[in-house]
PDB file with one MODEL, atoms N, CA, C and O in Angstrom:
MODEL        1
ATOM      1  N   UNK A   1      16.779  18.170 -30.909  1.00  0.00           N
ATOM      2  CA  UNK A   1      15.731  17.180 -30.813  1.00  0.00           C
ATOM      3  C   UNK A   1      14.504  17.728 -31.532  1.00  0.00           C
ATOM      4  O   UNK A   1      14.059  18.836 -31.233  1.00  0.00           O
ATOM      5  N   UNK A   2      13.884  16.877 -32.591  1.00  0.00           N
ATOM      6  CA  UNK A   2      12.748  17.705 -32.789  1.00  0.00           C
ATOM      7  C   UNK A   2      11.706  17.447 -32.630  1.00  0.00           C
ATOM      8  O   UNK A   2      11.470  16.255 -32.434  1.00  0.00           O
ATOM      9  N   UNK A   3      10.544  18.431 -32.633  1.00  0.00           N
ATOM     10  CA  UNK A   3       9.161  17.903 -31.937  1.00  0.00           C
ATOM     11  C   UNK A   3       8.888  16.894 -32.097  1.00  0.00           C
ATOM     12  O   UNK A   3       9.158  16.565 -30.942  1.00  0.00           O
ATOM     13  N   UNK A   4       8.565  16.013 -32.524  1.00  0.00           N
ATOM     14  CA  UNK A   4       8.217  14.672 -32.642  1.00  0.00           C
ATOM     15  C   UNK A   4       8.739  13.702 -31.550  1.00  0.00           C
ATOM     16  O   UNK A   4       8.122  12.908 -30.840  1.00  0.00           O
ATOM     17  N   UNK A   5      10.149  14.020 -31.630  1.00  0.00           N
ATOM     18  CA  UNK A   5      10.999  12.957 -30.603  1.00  0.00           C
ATOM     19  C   UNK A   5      10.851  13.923 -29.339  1.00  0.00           C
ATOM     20  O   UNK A   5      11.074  13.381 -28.256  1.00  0.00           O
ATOM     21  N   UNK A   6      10.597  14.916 -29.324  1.00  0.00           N
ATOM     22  CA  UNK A   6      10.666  15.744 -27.667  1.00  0.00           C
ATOM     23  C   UNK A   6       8.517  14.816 -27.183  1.00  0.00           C
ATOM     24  O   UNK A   6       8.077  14.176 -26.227  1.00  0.00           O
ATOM     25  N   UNK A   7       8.086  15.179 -28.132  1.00  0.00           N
ATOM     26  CA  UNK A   7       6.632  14.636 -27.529  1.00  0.00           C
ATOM     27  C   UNK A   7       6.525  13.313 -26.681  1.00  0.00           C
ATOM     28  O   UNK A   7       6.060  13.096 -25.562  1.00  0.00           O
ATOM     29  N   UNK A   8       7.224  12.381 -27.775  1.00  0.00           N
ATOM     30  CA  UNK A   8       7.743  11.229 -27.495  1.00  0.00           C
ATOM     31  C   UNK A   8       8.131  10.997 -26.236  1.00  0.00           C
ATOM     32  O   UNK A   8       7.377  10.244 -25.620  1.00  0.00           O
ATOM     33  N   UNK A   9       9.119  11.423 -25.618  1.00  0.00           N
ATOM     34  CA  UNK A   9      10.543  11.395 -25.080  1.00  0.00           C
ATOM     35  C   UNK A   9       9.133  11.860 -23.556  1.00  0.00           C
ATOM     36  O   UNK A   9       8.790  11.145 -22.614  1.00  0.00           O
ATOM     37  N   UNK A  10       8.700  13.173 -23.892  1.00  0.00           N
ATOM     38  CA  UNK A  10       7.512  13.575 -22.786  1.00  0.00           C
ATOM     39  C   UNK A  10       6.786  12.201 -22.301  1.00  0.00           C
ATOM     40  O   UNK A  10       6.967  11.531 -21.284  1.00  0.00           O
ATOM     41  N   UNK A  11       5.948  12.035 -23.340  1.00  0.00           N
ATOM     42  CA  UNK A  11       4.404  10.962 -23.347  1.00  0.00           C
ATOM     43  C   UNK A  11       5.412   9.703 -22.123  1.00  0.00           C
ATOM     44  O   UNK A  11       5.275   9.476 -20.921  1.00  0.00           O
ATOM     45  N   UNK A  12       6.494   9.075 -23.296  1.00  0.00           N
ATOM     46  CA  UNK A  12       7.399   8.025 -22.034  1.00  0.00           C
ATOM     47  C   UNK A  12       7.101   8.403 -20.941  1.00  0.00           C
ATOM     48  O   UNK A  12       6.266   7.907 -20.186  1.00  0.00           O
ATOM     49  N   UNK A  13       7.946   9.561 -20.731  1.00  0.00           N
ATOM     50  CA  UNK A  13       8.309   9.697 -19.140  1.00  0.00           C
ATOM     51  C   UNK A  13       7.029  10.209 -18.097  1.00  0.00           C
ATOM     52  O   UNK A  13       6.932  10.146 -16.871  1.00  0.00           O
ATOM     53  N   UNK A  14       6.368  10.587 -18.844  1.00  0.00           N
ATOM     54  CA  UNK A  14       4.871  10.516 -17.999  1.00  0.00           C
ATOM     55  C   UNK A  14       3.951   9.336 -17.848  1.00  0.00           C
ATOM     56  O   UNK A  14       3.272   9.371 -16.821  1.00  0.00           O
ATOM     57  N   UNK A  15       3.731   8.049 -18.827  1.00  0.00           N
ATOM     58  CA  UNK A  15       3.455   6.946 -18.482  1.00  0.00           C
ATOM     59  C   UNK A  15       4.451   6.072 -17.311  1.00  0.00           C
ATOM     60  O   UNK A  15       3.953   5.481 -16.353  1.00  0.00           O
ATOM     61  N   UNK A  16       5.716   6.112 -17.552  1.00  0.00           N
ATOM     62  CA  UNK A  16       6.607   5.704 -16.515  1.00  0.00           C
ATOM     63  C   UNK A  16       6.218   6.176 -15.385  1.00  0.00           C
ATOM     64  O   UNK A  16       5.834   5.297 -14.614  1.00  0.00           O
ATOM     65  N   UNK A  17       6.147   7.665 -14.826  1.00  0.00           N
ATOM     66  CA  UNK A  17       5.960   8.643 -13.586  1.00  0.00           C
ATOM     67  C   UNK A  17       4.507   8.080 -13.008  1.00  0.00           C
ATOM     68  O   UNK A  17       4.385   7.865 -11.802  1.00  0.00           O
ATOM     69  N   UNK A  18       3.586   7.889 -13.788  1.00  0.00           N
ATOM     70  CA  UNK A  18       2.208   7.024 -13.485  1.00  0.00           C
ATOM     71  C   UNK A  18       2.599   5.862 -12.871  1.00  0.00           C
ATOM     72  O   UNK A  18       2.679   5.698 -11.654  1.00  0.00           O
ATOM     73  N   UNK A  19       2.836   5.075 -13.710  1.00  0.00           N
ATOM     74  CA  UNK A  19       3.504   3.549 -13.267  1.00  0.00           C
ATOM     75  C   UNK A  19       4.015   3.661 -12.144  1.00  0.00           C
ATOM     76  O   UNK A  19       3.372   2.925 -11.396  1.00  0.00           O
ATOM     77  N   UNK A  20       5.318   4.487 -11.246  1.00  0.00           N
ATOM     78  CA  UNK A  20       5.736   4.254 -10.528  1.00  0.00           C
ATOM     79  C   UNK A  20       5.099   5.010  -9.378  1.00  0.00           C
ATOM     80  O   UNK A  20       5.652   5.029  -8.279  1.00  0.00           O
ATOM     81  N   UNK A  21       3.679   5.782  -9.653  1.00  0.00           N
ATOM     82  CA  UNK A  21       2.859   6.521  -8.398  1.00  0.00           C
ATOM     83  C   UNK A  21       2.086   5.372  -8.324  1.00  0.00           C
ATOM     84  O   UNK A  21       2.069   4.887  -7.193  1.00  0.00           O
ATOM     85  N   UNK A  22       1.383   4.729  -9.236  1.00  0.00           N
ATOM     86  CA  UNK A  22       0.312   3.219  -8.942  1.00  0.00           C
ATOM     87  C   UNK A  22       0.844   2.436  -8.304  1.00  0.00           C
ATOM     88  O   UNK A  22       0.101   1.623  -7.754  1.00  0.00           O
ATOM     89  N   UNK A  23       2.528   2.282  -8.043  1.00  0.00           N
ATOM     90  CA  UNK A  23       3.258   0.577  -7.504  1.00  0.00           C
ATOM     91  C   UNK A  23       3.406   1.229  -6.327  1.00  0.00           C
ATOM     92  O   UNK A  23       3.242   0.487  -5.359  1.00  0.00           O
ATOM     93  N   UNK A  24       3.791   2.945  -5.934  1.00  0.00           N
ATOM     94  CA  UNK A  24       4.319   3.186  -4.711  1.00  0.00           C
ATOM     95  C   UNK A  24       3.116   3.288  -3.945  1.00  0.00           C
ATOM     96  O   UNK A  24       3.429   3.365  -2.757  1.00  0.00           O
ATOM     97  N   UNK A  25       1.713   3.326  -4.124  1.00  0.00           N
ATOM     98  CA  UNK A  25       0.912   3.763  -3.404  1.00  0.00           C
ATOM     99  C   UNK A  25      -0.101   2.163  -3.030  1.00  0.00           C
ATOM    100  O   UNK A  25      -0.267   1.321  -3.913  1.00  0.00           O
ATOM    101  N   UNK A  26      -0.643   2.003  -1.695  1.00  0.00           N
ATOM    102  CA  UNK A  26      -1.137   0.558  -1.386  1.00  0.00           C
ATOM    103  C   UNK A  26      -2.437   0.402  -2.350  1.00  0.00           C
ATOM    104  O   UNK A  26      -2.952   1.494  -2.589  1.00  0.00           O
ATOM    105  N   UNK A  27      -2.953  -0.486  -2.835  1.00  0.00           N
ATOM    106  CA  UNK A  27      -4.658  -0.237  -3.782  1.00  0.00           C
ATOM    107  C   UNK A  27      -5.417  -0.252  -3.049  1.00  0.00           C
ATOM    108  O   UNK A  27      -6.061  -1.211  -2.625  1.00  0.00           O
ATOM    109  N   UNK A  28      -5.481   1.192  -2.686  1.00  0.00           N
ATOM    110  CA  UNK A  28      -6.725   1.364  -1.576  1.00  0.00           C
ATOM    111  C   UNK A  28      -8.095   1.967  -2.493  1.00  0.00           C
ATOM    112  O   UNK A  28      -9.048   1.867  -1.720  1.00  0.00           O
ATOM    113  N   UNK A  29      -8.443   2.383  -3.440  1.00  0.00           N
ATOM    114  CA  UNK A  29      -9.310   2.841  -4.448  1.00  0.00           C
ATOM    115  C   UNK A  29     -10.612   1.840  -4.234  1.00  0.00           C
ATOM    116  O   UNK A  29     -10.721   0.617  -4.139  1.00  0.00           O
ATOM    117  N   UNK A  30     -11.439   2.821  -4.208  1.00  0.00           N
ATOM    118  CA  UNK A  30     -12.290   1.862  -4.257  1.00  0.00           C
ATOM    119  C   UNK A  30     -13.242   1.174  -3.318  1.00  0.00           C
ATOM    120  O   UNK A  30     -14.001   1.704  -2.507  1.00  0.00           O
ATOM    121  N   UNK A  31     -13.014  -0.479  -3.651  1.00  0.00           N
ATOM    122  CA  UNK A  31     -13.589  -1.138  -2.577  1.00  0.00           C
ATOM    123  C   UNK A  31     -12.227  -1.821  -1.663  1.00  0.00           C
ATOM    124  O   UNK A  31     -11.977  -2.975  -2.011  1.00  0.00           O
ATOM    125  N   UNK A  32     -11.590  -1.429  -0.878  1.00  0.00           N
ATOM    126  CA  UNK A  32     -10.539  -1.596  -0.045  1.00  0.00           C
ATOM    127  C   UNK A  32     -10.475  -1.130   1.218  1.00  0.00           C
ATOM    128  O   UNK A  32     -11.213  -0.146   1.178  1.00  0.00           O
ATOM    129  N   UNK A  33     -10.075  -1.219   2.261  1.00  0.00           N
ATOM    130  CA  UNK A  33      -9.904  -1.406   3.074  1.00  0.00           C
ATOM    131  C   UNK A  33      -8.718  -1.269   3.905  1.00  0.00           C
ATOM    132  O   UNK A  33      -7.871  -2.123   3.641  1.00  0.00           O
ATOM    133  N   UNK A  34      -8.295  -0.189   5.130  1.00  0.00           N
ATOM    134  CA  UNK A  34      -6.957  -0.541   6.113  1.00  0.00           C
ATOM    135  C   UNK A  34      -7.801  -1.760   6.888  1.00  0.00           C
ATOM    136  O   UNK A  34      -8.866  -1.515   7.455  1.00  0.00           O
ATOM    137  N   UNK A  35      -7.198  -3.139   6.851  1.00  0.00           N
ATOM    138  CA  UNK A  35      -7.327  -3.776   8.381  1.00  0.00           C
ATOM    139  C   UNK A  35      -5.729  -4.075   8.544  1.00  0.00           C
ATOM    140  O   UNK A  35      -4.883  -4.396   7.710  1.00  0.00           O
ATOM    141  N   UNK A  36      -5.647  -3.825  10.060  1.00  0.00           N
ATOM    142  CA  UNK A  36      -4.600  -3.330  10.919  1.00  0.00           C
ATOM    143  C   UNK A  36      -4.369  -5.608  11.661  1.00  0.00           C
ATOM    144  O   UNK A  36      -5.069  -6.556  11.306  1.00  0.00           O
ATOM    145  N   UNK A  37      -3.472  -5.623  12.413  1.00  0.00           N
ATOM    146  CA  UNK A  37      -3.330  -6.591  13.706  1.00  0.00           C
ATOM    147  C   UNK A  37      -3.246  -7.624  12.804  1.00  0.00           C
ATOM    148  O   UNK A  37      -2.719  -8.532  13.446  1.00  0.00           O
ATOM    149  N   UNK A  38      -3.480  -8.050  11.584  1.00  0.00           N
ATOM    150  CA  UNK A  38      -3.441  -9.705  10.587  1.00  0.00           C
ATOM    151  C   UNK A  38      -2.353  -9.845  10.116  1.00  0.00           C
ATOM    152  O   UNK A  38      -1.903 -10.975  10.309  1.00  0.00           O
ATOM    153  N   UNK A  39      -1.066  -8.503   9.015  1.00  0.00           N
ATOM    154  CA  UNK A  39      -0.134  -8.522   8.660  1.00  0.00           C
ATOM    155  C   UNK A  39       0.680  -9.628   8.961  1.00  0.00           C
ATOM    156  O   UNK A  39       1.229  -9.738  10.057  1.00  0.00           O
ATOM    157  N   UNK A  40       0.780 -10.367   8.151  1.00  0.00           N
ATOM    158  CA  UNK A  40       2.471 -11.404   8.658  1.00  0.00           C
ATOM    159  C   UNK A  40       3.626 -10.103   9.032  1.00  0.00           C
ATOM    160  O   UNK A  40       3.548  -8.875   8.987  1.00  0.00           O
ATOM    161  N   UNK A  41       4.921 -11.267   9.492  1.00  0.00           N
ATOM    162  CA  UNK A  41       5.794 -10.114   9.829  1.00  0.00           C
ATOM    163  C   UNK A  41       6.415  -9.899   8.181  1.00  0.00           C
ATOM    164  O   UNK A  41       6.429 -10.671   7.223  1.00  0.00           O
ATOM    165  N   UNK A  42       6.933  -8.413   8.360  1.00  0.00           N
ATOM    166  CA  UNK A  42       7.352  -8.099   6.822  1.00  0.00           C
ATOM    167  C   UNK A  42       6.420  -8.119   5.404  1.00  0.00           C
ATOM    168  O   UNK A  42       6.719  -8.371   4.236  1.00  0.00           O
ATOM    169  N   UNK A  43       5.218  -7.753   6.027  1.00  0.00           N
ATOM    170  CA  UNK A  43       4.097  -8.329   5.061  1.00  0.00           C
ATOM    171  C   UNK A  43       3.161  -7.097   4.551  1.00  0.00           C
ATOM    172  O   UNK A  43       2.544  -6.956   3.495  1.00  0.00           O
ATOM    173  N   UNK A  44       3.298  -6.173   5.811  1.00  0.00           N
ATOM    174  CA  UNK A  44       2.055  -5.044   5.776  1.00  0.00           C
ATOM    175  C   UNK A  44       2.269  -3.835   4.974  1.00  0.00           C
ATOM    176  O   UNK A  44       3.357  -3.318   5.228  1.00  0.00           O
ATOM    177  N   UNK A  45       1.346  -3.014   3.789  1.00  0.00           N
ATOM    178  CA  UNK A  45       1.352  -2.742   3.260  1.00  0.00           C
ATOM    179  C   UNK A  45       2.011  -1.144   3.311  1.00  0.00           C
ATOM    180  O   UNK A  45       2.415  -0.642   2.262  1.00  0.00           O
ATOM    181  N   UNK A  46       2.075  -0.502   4.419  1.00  0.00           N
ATOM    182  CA  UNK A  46       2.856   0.897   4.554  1.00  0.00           C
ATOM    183  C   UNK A  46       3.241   1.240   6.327  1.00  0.00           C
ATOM    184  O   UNK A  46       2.916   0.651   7.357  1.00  0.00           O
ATOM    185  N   UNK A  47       4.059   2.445   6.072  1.00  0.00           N
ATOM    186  CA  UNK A  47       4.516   2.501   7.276  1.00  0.00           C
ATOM    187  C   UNK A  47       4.060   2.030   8.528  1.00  0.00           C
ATOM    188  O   UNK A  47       2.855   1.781   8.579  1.00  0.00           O
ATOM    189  N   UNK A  48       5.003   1.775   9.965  1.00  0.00           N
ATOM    190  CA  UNK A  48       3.919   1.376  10.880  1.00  0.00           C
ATOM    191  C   UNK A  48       4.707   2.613  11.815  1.00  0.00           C
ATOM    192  O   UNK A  48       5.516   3.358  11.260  1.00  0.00           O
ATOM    193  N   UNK A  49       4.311   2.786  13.637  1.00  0.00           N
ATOM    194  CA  UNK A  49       4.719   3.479  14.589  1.00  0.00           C
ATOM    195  C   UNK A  49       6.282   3.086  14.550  1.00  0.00           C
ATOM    196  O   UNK A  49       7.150   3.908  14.841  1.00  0.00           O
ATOM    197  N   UNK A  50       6.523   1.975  14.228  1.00  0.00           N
ATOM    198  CA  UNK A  50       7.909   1.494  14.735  1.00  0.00           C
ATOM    199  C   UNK A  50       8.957   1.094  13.639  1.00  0.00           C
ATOM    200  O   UNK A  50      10.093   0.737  13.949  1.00  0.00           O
ATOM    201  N   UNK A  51       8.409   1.191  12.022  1.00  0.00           N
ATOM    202  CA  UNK A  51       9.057   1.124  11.015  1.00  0.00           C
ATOM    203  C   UNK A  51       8.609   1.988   9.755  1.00  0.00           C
ATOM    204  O   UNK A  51       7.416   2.210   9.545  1.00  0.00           O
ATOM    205  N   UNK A  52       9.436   2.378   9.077  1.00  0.00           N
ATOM    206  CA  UNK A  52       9.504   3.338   8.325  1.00  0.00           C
ATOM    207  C   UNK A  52       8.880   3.187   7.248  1.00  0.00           C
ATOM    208  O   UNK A  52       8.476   4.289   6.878  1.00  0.00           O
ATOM    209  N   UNK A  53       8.495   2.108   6.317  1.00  0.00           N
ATOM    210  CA  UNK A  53       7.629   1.617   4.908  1.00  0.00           C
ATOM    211  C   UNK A  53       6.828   0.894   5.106  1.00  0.00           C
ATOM    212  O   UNK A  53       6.198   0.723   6.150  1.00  0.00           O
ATOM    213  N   UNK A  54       6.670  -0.081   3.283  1.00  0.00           N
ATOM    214  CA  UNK A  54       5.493  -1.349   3.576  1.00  0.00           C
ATOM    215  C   UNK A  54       6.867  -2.233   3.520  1.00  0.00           C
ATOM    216  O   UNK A  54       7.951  -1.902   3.038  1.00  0.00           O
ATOM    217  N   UNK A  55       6.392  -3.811   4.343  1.00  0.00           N
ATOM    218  CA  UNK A  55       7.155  -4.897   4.328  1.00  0.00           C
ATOM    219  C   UNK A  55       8.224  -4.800   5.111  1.00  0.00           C
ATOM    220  O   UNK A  55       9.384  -5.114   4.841  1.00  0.00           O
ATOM    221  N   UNK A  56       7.473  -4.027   6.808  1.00  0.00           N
ATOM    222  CA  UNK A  56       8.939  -4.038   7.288  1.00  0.00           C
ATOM    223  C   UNK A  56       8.386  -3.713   9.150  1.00  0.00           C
ATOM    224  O   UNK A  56       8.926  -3.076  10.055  1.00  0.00           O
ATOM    225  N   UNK A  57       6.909  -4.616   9.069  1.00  0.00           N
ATOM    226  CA  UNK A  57       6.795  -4.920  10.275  1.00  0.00           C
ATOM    227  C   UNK A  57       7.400  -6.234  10.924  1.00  0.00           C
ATOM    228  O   UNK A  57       7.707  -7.310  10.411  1.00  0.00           O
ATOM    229  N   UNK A  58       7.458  -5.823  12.096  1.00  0.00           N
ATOM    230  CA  UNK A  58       8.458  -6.831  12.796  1.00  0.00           C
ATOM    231  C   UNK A  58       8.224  -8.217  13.368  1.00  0.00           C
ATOM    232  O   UNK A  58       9.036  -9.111  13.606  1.00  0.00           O
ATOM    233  N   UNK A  59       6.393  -8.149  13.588  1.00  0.00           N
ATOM    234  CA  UNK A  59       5.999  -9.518  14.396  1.00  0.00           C
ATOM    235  C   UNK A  59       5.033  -9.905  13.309  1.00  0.00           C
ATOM    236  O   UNK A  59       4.967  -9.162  12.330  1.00  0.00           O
ATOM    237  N   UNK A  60       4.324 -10.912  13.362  1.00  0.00           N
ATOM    238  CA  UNK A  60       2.785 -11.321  13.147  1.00  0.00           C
ATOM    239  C   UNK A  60       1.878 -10.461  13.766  1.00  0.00           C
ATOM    240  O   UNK A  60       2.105  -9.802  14.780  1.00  0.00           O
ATOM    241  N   UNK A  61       0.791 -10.491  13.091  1.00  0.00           N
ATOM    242  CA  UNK A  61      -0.756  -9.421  13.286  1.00  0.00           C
ATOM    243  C   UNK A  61      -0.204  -8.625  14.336  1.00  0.00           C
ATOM    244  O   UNK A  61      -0.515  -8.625  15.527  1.00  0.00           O
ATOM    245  N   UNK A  62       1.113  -7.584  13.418  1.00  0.00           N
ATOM    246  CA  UNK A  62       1.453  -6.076  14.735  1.00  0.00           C
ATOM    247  C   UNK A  62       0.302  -5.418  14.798  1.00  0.00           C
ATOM    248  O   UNK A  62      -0.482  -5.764  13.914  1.00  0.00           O
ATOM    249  N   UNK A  63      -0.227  -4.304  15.774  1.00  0.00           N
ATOM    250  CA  UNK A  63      -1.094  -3.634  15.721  1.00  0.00           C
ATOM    251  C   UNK A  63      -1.522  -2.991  14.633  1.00  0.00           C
ATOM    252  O   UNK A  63      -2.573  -3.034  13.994  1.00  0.00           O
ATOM    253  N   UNK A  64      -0.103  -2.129  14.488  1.00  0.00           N
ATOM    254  CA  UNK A  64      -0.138  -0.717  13.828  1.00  0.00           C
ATOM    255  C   UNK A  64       0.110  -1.124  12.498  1.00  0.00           C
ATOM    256  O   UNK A  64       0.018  -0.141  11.763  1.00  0.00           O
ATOM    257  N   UNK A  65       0.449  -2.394  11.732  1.00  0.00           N
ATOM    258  CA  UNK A  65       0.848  -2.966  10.680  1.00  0.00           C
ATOM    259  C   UNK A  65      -0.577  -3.273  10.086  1.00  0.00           C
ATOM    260  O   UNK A  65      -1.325  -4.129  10.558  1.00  0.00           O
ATOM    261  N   UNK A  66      -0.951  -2.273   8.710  1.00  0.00           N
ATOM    262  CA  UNK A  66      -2.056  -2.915   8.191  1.00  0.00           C
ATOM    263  C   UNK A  66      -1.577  -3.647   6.722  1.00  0.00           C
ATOM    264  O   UNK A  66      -0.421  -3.660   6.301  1.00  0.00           O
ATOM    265  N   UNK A  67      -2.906  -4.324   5.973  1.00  0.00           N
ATOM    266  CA  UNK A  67      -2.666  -4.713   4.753  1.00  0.00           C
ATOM    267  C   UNK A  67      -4.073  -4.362   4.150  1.00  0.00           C
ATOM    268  O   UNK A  67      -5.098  -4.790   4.679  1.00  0.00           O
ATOM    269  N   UNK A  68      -4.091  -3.654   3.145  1.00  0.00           N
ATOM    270  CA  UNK A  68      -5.410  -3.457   2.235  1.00  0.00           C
ATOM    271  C   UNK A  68      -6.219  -5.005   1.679  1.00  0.00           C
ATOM    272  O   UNK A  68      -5.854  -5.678   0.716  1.00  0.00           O
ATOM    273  N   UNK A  69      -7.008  -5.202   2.299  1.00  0.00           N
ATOM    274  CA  UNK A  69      -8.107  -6.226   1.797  1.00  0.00           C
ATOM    275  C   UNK A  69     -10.135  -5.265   1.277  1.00  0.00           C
ATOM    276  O   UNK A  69     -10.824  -4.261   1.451  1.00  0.00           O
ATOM    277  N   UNK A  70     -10.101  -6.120   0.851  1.00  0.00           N
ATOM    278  CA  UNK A  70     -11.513  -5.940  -0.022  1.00  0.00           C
ATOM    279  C   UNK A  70     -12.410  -5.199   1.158  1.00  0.00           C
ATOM    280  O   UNK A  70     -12.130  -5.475   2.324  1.00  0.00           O
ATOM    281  N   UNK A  71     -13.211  -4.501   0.953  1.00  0.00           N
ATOM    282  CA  UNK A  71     -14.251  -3.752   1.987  1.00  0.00           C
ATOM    283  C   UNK A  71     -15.191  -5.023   2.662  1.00  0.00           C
ATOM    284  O   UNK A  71     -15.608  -5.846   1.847  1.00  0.00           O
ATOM    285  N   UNK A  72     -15.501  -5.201   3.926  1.00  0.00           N
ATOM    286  CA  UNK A  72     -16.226  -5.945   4.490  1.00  0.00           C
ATOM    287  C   UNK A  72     -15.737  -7.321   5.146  1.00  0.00           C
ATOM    288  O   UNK A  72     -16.302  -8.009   5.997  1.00  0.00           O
ATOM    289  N   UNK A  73     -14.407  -7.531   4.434  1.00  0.00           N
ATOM    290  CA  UNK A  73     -13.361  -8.246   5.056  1.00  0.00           C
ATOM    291  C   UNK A  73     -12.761  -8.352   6.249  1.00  0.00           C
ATOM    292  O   UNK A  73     -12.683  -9.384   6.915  1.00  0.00           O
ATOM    293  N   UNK A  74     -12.305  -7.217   6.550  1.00  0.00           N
ATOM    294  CA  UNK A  74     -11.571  -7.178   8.020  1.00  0.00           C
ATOM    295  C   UNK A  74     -12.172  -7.397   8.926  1.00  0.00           C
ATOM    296  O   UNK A  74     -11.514  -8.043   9.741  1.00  0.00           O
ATOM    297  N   UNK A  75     -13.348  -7.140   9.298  1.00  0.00           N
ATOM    298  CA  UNK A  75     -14.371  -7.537  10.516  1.00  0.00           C
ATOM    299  C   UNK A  75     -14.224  -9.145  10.413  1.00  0.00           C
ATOM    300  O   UNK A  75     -14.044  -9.709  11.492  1.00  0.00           O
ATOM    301  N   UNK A  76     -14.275  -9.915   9.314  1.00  0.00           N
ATOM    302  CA  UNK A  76     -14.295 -11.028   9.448  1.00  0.00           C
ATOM    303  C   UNK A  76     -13.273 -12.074   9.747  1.00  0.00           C
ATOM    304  O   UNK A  76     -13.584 -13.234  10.016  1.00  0.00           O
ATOM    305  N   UNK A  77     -11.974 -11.609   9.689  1.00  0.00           N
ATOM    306  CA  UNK A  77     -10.340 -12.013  10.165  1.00  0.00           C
ATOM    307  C   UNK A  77     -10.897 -12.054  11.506  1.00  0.00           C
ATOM    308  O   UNK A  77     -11.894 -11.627  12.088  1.00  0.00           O
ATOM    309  N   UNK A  78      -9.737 -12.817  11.796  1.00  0.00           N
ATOM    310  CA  UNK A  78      -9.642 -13.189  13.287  1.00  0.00           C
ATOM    311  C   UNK A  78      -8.152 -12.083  13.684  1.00  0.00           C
ATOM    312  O   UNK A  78      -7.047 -12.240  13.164  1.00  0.00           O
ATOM    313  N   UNK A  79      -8.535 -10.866  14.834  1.00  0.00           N
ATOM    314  CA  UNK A  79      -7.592  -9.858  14.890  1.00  0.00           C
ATOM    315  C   UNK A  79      -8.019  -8.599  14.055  1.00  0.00           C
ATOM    316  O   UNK A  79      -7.740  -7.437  14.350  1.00  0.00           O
ATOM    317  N   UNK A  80      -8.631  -8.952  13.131  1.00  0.00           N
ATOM    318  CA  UNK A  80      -8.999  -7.801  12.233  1.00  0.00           C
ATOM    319  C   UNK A  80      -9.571  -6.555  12.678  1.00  0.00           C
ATOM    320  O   UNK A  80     -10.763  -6.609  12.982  1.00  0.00           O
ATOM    321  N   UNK A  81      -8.936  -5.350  12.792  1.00  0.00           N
ATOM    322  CA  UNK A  81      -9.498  -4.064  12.494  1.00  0.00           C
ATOM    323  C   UNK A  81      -9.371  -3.056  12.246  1.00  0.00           C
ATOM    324  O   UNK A  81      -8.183  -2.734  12.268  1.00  0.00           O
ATOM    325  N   UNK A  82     -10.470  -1.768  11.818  1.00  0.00           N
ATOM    326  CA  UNK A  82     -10.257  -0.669  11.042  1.00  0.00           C
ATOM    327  C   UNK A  82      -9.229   0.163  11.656  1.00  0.00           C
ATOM    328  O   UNK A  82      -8.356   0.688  10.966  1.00  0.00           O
ATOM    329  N   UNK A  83      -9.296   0.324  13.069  1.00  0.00           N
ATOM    330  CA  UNK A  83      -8.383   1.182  13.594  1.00  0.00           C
ATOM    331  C   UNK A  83      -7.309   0.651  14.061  1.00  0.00           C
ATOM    332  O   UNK A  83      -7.536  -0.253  14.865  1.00  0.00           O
ATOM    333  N   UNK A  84      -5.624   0.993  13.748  1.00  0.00           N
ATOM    334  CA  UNK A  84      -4.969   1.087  14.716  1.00  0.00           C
ATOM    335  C   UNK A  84      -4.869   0.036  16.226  1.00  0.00           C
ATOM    336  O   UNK A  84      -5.625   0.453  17.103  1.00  0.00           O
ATOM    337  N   UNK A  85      -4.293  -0.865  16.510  1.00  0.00           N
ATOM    338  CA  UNK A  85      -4.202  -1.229  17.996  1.00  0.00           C
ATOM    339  C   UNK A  85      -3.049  -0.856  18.821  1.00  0.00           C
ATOM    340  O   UNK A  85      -2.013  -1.024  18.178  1.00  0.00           O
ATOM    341  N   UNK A  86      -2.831  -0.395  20.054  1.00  0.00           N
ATOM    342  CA  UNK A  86      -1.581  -0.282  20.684  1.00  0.00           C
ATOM    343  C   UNK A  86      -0.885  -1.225  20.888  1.00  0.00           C
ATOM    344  O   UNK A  86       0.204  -1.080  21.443  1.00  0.00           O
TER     345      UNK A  86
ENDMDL
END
């Protein structure tokens, strides 16, 4: 392989490796937000107490099930909040 196509072949697979750390991670950067208890079921953005990922809580607004919304948001949902509910 020669340099040219090895650089190549690099540059790819490090834009790809990016790509797939930006899709696996929720868009919390920024101006974002955990609010917890609103999630539809199967809706919330990462693990909860009782399931293992995102999109794989079990009820409507679970406690422990959050979804990233805009900063200043969640106070204003009905159910909405920063922490955690049991």
């Amino acid at each position: 392989m020669s340099k040219q196509n090895l650089a190549a072949a690099t540059a790819i697979t490090g834009i790809i490796a990016l790509g797939a750390t930006m899709i696996s991670v929720p868009a919390m950067a920024g101006s974002k937000e955990k609010c917890y208890g609103v999630a539809a079921a199967g809706k919330n953005d990462c693990a909860t107490n009782s399931s293992s990922c995102a999109g794989t809580s079990k009820t409507d607004n679970q406690g422990d099930a959050f979804i990233a919304v805009p900063k200043g948001l969640c106070g204003k949902l009905v159910g909405g909040s920063l922490e955690p509910k049991a």
